[in-house]
mmCIF file of the N, C-alpha and C atoms, coordinates in Angstrom:
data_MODEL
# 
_entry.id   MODEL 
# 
loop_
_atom_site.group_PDB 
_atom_site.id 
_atom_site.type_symbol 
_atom_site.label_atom_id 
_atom_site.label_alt_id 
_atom_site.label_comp_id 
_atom_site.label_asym_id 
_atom_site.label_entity_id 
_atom_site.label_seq_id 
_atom_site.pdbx_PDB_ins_code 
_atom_site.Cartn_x 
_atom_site.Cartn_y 
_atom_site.Cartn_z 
_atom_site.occupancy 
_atom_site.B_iso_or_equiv 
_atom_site.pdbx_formal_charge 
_atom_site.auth_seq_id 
_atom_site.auth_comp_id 
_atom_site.auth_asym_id 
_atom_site.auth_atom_id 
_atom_site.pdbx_PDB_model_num 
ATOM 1   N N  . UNK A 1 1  ? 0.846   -1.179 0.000   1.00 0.00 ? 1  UNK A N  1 
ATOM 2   C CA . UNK A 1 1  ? 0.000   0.000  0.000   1.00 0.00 ? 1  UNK A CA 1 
ATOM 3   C C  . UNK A 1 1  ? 0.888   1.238  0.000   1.00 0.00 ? 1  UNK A C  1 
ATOM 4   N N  . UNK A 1 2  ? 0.788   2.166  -1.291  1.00 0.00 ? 2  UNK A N  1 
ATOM 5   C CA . UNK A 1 2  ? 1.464   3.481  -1.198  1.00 0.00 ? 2  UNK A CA 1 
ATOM 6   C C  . UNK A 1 2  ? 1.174   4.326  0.124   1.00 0.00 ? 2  UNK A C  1 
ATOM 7   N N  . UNK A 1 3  ? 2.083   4.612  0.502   1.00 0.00 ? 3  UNK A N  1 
ATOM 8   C CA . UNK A 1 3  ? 1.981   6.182  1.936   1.00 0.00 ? 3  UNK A CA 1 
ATOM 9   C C  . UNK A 1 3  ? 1.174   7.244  1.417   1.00 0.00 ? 3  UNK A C  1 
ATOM 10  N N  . UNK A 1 4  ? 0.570   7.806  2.617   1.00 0.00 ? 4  UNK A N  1 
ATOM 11  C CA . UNK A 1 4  ? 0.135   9.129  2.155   1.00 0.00 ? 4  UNK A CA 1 
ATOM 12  C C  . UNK A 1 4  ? 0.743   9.979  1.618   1.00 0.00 ? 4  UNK A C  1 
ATOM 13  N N  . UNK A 1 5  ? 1.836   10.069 1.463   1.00 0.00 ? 5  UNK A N  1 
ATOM 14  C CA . UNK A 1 5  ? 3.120   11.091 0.789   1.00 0.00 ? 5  UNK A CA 1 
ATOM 15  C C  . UNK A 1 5  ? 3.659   10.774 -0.429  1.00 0.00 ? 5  UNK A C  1 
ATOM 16  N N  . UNK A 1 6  ? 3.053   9.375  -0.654  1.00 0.00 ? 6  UNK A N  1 
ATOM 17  C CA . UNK A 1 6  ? 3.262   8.914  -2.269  1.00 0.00 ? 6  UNK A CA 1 
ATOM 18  C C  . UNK A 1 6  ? 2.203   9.064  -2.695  1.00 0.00 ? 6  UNK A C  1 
ATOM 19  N N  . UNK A 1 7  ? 1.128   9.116  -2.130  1.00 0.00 ? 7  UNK A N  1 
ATOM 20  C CA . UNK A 1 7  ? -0.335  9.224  -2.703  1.00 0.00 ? 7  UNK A CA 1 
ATOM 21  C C  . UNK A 1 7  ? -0.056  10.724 -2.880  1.00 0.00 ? 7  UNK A C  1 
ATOM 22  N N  . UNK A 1 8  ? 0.112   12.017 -1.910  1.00 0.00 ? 8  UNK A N  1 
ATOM 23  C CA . UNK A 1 8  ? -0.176  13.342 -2.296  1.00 0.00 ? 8  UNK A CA 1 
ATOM 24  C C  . UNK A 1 8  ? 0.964   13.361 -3.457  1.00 0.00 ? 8  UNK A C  1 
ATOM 25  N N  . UNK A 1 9  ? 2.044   12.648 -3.802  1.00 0.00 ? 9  UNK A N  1 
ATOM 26  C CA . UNK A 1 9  ? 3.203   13.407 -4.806  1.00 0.00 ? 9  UNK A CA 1 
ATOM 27  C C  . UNK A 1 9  ? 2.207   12.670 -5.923  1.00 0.00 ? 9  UNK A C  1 
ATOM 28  N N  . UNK A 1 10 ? 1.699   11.822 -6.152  1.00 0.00 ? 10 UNK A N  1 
ATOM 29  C CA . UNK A 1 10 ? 0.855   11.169 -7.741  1.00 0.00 ? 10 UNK A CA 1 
ATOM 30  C C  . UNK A 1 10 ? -0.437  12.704 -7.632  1.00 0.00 ? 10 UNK A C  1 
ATOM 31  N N  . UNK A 1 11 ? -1.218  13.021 -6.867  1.00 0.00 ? 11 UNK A N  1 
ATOM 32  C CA . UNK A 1 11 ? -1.662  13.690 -6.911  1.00 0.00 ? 11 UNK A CA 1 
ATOM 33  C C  . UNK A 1 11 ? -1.183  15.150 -7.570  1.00 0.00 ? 11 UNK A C  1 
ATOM 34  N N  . UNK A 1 12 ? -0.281  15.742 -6.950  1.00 0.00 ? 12 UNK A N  1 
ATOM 35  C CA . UNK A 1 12 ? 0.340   16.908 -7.305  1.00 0.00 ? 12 UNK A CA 1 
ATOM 36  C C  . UNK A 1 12 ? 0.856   16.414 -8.696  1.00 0.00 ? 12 UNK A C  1 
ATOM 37  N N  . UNK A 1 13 ? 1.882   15.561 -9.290  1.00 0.00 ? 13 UNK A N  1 
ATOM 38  C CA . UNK A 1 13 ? 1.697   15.286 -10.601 1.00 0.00 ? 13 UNK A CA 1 
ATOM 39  C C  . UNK A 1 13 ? 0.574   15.213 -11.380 1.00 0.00 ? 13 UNK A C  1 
ATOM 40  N N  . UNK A 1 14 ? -0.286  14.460 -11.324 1.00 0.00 ? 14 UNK A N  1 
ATOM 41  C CA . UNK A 1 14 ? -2.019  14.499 -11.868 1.00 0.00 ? 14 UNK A CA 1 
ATOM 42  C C  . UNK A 1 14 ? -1.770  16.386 -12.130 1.00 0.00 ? 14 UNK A C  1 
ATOM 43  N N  . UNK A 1 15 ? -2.096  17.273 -11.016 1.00 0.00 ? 15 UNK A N  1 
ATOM 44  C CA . UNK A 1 15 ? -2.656  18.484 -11.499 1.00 0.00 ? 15 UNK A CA 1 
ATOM 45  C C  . UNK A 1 15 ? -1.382  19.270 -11.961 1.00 0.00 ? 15 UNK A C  1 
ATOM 46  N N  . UNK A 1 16 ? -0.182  18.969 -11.850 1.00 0.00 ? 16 UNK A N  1 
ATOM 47  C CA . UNK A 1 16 ? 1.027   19.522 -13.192 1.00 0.00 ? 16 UNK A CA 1 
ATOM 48  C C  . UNK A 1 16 ? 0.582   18.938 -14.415 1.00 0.00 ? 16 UNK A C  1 
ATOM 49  N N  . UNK A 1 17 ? 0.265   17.570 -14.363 1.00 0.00 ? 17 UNK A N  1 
ATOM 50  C CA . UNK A 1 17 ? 0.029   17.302 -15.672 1.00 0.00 ? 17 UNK A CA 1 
ATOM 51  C C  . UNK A 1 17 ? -1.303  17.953 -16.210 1.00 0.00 ? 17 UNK A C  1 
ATOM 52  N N  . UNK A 1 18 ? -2.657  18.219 -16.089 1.00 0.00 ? 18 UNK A N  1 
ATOM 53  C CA . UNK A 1 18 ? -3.456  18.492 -16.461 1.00 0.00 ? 18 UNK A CA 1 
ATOM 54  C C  . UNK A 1 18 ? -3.944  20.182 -16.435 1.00 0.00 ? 18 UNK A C  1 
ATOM 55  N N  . UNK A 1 19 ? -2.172  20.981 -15.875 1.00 0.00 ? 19 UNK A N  1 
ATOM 56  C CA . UNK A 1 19 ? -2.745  22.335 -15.905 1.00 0.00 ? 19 UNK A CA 1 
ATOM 57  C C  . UNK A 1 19 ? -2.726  22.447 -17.567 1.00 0.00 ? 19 UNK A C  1 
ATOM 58  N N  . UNK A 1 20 ? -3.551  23.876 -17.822 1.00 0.00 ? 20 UNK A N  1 
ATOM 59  C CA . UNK A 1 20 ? -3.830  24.377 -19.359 1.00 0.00 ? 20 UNK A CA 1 
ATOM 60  C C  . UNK A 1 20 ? -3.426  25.427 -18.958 1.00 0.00 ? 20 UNK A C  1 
ATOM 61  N N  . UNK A 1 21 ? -3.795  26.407 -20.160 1.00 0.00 ? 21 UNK A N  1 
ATOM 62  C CA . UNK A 1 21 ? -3.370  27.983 -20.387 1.00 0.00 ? 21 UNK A CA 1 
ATOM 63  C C  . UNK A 1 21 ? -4.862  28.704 -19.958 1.00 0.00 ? 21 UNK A C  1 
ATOM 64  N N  . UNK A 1 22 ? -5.705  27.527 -19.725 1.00 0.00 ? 22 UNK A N  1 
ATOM 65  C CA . UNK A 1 22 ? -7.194  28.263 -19.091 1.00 0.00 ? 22 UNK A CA 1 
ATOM 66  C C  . UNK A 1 22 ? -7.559  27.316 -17.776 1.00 0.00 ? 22 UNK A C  1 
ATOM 67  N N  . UNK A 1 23 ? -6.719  26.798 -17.196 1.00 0.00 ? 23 UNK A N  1 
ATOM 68  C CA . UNK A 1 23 ? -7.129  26.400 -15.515 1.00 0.00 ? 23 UNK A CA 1 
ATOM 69  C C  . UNK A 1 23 ? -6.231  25.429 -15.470 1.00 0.00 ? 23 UNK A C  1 
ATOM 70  N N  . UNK A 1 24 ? -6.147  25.380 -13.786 1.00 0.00 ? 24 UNK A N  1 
ATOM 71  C CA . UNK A 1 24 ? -5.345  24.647 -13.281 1.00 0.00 ? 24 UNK A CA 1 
ATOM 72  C C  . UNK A 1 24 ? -5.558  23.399 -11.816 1.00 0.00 ? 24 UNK A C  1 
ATOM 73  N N  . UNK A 1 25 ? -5.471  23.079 -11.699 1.00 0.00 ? 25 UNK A N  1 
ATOM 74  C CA . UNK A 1 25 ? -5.508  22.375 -10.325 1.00 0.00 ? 25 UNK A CA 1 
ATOM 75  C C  . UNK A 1 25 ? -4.774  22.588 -9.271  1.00 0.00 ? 25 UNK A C  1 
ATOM 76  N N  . UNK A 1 26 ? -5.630  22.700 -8.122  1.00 0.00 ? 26 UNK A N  1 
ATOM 77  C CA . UNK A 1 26 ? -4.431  22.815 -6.583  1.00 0.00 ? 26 UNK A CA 1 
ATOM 78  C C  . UNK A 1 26 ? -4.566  22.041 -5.513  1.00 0.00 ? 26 UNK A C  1 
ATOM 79  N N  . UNK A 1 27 ? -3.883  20.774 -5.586  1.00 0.00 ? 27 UNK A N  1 
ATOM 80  C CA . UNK A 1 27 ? -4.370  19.580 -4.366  1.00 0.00 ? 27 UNK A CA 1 
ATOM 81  C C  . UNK A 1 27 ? -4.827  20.138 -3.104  1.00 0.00 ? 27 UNK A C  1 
ATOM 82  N N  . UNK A 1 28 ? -5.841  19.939 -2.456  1.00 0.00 ? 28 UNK A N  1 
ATOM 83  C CA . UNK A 1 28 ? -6.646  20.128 -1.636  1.00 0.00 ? 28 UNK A CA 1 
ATOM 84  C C  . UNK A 1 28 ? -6.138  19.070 -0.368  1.00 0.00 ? 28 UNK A C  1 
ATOM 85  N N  . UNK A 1 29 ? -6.468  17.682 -0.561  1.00 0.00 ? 29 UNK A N  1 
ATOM 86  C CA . UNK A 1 29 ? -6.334  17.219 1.160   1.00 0.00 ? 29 UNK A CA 1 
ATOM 87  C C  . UNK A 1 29 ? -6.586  15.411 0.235   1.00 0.00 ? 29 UNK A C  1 
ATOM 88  N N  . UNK A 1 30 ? -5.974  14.768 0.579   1.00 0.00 ? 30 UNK A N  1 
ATOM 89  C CA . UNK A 1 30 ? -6.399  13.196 0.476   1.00 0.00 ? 30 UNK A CA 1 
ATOM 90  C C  . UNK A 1 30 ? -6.664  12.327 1.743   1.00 0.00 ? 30 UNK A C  1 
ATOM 91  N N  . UNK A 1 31 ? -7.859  11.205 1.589   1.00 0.00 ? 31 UNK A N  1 
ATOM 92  C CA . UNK A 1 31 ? -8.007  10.761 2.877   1.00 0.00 ? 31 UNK A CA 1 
ATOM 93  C C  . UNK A 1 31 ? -8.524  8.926  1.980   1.00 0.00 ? 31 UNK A C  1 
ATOM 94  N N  . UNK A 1 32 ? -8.198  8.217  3.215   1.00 0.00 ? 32 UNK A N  1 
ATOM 95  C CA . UNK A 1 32 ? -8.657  6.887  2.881   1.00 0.00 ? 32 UNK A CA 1 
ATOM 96  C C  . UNK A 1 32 ? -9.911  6.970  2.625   1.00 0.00 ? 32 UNK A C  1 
ATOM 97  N N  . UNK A 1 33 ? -10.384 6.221  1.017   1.00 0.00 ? 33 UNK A N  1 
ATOM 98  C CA . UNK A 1 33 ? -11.529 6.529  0.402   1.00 0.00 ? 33 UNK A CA 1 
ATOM 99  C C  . UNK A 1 33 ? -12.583 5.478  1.488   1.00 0.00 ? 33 UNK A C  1 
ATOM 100 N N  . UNK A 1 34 ? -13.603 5.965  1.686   1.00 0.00 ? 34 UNK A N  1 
ATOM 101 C CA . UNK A 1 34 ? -15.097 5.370  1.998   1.00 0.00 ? 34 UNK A CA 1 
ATOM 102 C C  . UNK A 1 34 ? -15.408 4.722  1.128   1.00 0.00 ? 34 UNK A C  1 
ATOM 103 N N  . UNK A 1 35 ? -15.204 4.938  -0.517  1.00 0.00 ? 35 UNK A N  1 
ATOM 104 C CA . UNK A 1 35 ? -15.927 4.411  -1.391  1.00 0.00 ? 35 UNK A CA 1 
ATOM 105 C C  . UNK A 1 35 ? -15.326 2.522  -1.501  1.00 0.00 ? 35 UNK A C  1 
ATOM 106 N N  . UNK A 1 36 ? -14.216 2.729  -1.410  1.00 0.00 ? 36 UNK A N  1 
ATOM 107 C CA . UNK A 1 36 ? -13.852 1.338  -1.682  1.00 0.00 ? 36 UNK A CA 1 
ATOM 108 C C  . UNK A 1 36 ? -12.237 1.137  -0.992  1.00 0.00 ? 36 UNK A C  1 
ATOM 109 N N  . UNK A 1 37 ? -12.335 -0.255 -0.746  1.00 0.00 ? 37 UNK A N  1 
ATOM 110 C CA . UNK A 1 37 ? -11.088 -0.565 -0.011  1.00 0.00 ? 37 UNK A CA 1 
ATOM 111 C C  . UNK A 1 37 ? -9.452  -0.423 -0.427  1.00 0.00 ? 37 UNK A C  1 
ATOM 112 N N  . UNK A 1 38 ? -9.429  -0.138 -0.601  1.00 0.00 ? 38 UNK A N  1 
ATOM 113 C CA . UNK A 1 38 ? -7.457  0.005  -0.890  1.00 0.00 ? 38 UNK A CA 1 
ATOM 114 C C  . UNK A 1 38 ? -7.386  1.200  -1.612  1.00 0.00 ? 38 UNK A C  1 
ATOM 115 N N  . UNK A 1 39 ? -8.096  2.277  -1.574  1.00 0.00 ? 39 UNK A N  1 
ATOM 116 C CA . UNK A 1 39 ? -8.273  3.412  -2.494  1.00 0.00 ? 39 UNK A CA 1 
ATOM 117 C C  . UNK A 1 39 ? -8.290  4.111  -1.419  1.00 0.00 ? 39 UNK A C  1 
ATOM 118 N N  . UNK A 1 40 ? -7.762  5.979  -1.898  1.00 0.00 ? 40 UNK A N  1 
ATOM 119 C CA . UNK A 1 40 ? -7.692  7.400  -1.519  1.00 0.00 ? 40 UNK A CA 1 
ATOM 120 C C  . UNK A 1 40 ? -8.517  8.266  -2.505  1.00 0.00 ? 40 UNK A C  1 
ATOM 121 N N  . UNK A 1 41 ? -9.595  9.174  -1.991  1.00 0.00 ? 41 UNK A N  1 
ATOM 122 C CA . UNK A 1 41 ? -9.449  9.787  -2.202  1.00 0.00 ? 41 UNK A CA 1 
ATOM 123 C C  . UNK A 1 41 ? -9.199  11.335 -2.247  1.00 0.00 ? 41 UNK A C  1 
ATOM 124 N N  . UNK A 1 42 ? -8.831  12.144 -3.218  1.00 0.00 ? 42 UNK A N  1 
ATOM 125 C CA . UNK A 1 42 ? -8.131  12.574 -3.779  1.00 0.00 ? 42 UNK A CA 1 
ATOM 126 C C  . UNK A 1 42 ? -8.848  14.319 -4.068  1.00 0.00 ? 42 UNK A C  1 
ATOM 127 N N  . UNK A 1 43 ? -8.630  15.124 -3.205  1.00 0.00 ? 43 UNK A N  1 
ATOM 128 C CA . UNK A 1 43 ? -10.459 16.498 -3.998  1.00 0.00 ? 43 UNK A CA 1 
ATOM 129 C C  . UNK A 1 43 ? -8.855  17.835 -4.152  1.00 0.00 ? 43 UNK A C  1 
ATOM 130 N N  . UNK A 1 44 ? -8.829  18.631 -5.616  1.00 0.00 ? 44 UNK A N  1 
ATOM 131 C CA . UNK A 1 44 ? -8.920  19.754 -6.236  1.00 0.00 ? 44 UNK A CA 1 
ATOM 132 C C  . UNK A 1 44 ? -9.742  20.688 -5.828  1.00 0.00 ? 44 UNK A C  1 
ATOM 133 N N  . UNK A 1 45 ? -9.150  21.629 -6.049  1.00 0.00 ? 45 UNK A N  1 
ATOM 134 C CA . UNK A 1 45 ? -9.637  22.722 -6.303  1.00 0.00 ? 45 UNK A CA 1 
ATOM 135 C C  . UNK A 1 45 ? -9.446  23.503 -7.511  1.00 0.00 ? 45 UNK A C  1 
ATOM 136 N N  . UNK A 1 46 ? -9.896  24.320 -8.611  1.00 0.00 ? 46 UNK A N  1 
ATOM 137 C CA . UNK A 1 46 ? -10.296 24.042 -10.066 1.00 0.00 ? 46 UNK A CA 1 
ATOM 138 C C  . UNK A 1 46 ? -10.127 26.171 -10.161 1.00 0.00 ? 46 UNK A C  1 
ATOM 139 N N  . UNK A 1 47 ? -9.342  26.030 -11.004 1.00 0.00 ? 47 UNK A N  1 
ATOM 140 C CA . UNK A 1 47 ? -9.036  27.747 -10.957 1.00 0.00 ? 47 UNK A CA 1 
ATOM 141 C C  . UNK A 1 47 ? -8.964  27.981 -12.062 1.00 0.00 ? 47 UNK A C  1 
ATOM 142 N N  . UNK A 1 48 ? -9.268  29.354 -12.833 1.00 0.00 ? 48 UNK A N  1 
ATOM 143 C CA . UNK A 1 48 ? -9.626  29.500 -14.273 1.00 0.00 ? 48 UNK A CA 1 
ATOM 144 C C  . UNK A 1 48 ? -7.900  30.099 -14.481 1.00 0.00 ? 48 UNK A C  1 
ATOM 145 N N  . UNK A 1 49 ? -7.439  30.884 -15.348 1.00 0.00 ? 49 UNK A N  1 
ATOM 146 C CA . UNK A 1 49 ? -6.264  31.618 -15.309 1.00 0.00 ? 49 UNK A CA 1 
ATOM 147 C C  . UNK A 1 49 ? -5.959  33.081 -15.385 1.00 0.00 ? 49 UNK A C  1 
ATOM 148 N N  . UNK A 1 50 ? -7.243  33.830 -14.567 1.00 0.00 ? 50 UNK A N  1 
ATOM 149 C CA . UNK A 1 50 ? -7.100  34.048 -14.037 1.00 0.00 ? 50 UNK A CA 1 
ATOM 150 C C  . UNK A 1 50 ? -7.108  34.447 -12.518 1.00 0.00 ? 50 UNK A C  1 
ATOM 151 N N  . UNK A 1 51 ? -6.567  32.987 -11.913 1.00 0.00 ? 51 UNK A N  1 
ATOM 152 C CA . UNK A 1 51 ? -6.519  32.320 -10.194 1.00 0.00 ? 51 UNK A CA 1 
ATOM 153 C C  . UNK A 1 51 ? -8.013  32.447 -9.905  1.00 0.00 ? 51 UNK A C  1 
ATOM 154 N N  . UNK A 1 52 ? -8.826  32.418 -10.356 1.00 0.00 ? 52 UNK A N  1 
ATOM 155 C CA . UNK A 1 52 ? -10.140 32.801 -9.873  1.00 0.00 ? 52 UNK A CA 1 
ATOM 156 C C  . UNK A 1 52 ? -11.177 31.198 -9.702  1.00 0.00 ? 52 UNK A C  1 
ATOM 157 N N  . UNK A 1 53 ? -11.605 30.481 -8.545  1.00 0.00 ? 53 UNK A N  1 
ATOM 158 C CA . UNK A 1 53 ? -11.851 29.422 -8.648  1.00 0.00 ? 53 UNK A CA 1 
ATOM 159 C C  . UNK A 1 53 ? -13.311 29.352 -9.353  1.00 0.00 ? 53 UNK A C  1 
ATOM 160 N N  . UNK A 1 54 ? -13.214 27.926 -10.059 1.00 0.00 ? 54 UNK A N  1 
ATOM 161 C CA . UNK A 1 54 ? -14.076 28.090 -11.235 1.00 0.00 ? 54 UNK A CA 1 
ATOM 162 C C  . UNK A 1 54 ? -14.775 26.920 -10.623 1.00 0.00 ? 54 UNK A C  1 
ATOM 163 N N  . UNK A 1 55 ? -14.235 25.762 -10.380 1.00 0.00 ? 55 UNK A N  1 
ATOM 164 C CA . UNK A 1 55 ? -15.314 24.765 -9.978  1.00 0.00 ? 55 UNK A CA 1 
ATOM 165 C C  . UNK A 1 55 ? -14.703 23.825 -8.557  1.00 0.00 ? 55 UNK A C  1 
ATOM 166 N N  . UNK A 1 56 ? -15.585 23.337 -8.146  1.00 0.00 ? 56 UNK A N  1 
ATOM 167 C CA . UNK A 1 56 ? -14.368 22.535 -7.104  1.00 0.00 ? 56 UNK A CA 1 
ATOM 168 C C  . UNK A 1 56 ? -15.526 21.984 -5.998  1.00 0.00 ? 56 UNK A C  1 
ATOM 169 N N  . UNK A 1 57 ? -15.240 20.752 -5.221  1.00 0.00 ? 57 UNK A N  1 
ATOM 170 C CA . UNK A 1 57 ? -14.356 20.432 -5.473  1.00 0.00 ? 57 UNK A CA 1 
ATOM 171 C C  . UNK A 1 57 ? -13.958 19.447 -6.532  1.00 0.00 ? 57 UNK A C  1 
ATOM 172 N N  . UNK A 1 58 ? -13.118 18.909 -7.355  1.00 0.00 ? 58 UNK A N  1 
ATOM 173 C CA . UNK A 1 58 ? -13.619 18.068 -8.234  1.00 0.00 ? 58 UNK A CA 1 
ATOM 174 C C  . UNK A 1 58 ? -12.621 16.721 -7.471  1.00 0.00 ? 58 UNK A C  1 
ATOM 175 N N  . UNK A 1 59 ? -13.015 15.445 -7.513  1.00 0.00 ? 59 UNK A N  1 
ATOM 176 C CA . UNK A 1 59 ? -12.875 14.394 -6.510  1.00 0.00 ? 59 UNK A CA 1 
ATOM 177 C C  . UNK A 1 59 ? -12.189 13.670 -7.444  1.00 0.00 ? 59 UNK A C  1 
ATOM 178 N N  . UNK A 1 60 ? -10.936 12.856 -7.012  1.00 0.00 ? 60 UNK A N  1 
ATOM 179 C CA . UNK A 1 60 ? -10.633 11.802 -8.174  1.00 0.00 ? 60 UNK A CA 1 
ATOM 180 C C  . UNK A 1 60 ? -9.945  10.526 -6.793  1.00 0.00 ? 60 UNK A C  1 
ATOM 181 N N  . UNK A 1 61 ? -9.727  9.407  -7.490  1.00 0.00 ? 61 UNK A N  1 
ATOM 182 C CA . UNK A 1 61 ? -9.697  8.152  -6.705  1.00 0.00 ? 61 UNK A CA 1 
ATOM 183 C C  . UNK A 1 61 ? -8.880  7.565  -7.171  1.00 0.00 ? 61 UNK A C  1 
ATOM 184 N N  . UNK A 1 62 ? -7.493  7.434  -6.088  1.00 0.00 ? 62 UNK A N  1 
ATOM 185 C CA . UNK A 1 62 ? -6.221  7.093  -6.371  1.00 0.00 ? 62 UNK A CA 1 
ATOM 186 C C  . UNK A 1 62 ? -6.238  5.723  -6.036  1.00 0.00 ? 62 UNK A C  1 
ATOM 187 N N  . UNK A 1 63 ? -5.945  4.109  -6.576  1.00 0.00 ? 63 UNK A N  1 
ATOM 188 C CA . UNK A 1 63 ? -5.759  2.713  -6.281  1.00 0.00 ? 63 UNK A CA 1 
ATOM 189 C C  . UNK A 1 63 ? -4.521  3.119  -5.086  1.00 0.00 ? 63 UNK A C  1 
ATOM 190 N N  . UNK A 1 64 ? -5.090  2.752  -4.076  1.00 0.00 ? 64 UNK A N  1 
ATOM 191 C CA . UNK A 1 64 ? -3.729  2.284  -3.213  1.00 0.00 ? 64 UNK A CA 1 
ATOM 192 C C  . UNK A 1 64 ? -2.469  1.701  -3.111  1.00 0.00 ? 64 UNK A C  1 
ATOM 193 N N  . UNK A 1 65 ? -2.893  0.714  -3.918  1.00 0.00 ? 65 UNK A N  1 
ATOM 194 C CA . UNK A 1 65 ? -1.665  -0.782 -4.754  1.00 0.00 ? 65 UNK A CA 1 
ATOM 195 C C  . UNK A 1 65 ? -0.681  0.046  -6.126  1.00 0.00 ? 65 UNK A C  1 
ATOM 196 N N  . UNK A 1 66 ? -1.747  0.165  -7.418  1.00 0.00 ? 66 UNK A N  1 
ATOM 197 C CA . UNK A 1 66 ? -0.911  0.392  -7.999  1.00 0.00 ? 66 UNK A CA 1 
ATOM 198 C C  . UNK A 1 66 ? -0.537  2.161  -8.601  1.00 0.00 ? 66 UNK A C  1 
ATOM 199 N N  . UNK A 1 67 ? -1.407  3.133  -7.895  1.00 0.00 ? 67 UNK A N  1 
ATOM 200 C CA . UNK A 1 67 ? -1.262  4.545  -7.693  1.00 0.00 ? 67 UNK A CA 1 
ATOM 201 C C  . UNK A 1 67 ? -1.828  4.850  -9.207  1.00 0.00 ? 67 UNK A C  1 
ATOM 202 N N  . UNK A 1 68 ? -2.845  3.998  -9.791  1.00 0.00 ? 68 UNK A N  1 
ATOM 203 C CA . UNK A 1 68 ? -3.651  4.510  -10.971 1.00 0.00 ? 68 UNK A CA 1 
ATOM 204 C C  . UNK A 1 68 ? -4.817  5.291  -10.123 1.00 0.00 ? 68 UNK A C  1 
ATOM 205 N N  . UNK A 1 69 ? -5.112  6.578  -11.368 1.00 0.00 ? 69 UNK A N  1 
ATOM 206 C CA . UNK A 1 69 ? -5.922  7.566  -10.988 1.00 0.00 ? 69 UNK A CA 1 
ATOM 207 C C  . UNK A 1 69 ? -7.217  7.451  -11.603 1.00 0.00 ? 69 UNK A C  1 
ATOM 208 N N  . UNK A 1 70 ? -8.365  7.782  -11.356 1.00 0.00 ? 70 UNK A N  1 
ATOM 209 C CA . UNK A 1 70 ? -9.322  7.129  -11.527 1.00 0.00 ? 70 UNK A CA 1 
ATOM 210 C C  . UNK A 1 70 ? -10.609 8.393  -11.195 1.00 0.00 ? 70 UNK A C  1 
ATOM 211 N N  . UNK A 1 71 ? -11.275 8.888  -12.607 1.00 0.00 ? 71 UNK A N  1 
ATOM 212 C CA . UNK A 1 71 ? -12.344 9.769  -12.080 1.00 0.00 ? 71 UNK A CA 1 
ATOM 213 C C  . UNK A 1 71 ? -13.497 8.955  -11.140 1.00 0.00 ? 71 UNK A C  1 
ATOM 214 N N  . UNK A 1 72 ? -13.676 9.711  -10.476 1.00 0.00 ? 72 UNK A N  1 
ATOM 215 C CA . UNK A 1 72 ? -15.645 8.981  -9.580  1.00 0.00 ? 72 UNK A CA 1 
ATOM 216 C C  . UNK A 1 72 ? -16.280 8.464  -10.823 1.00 0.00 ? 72 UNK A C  1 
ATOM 217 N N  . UNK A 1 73 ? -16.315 8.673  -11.745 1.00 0.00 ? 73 UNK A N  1 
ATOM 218 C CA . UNK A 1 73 ? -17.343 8.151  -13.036 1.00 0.00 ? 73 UNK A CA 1 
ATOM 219 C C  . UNK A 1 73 ? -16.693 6.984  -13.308 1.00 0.00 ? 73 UNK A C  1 
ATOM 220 N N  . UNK A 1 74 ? -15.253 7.048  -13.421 1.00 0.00 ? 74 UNK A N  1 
ATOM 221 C CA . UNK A 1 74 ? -14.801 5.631  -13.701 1.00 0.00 ? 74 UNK A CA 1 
ATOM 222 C C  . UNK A 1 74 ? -15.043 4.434  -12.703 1.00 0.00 ? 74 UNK A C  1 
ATOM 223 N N  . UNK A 1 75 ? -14.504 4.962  -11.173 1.00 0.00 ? 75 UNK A N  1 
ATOM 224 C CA . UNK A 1 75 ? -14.991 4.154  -10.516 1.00 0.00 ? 75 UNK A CA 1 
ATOM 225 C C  . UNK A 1 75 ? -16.349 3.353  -9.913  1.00 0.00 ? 75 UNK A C  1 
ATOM 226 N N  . UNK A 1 76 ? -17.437 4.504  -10.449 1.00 0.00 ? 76 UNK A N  1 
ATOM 227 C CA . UNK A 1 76 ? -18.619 3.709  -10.545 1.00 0.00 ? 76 UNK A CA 1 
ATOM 228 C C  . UNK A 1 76 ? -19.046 2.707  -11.079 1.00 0.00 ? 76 UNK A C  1 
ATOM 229 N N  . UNK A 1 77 ? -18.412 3.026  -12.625 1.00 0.00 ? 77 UNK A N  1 
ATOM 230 C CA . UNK A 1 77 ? -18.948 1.995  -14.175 1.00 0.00 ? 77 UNK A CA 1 
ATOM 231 C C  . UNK A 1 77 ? -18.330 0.361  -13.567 1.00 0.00 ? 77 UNK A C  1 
ATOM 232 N N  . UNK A 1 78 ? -16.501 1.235  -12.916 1.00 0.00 ? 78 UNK A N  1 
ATOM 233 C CA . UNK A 1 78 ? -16.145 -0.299 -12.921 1.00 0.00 ? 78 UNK A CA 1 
ATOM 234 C C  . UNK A 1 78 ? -16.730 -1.224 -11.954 1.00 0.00 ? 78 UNK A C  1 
ATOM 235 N N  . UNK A 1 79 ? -17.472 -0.584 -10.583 1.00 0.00 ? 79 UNK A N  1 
ATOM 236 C CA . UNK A 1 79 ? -17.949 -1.069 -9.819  1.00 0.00 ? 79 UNK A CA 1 
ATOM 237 C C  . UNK A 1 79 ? -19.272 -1.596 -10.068 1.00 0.00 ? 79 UNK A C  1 
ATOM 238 N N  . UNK A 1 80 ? -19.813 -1.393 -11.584 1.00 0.00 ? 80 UNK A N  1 
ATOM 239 C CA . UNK A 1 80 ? -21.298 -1.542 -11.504 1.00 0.00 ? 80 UNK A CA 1 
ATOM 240 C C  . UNK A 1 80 ? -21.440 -3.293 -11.884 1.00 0.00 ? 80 UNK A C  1 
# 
């Protein structure tokens, strides 16, 4: 099981990787997910460019084991 400190550094990568030239991401807080066992998740905060927050929080769900990232939509379908 990844540490919480390997879980927040995949996180902070996730929102380097997915900033644009029109918003960005700013890790918020990760906690052992409720939704399912060996999972974190993972909540953003969602800023346009200019710093002005646009949506948030937006939630994503880190695998514990192998530190794949995973929207709430994904993890539903796969759970259905």
């Amino acid at each position: 099981m990844l540490t919480e400190k390997e879980i927040i550094d995949i996180a902070n990568n996730y929102a380097n990787l997915h900033k644009s030239e029109y918003f960005s991401l700013q890790y918020c807080f990760a906690r052992i997910s409720q939704f399912g066992d060996g999972y974190w998740d993972v909540t953003f905060k969602v800023f346009n460019e200019n710093g002005n927050e646009i949506e948030g929080p937006l939630l994503v769900v880190i695998n514990g084991d192998t530190g794949r990232i995973s929207t709430m939509e994904e993890m539903i379908l796969e759970h259905l």
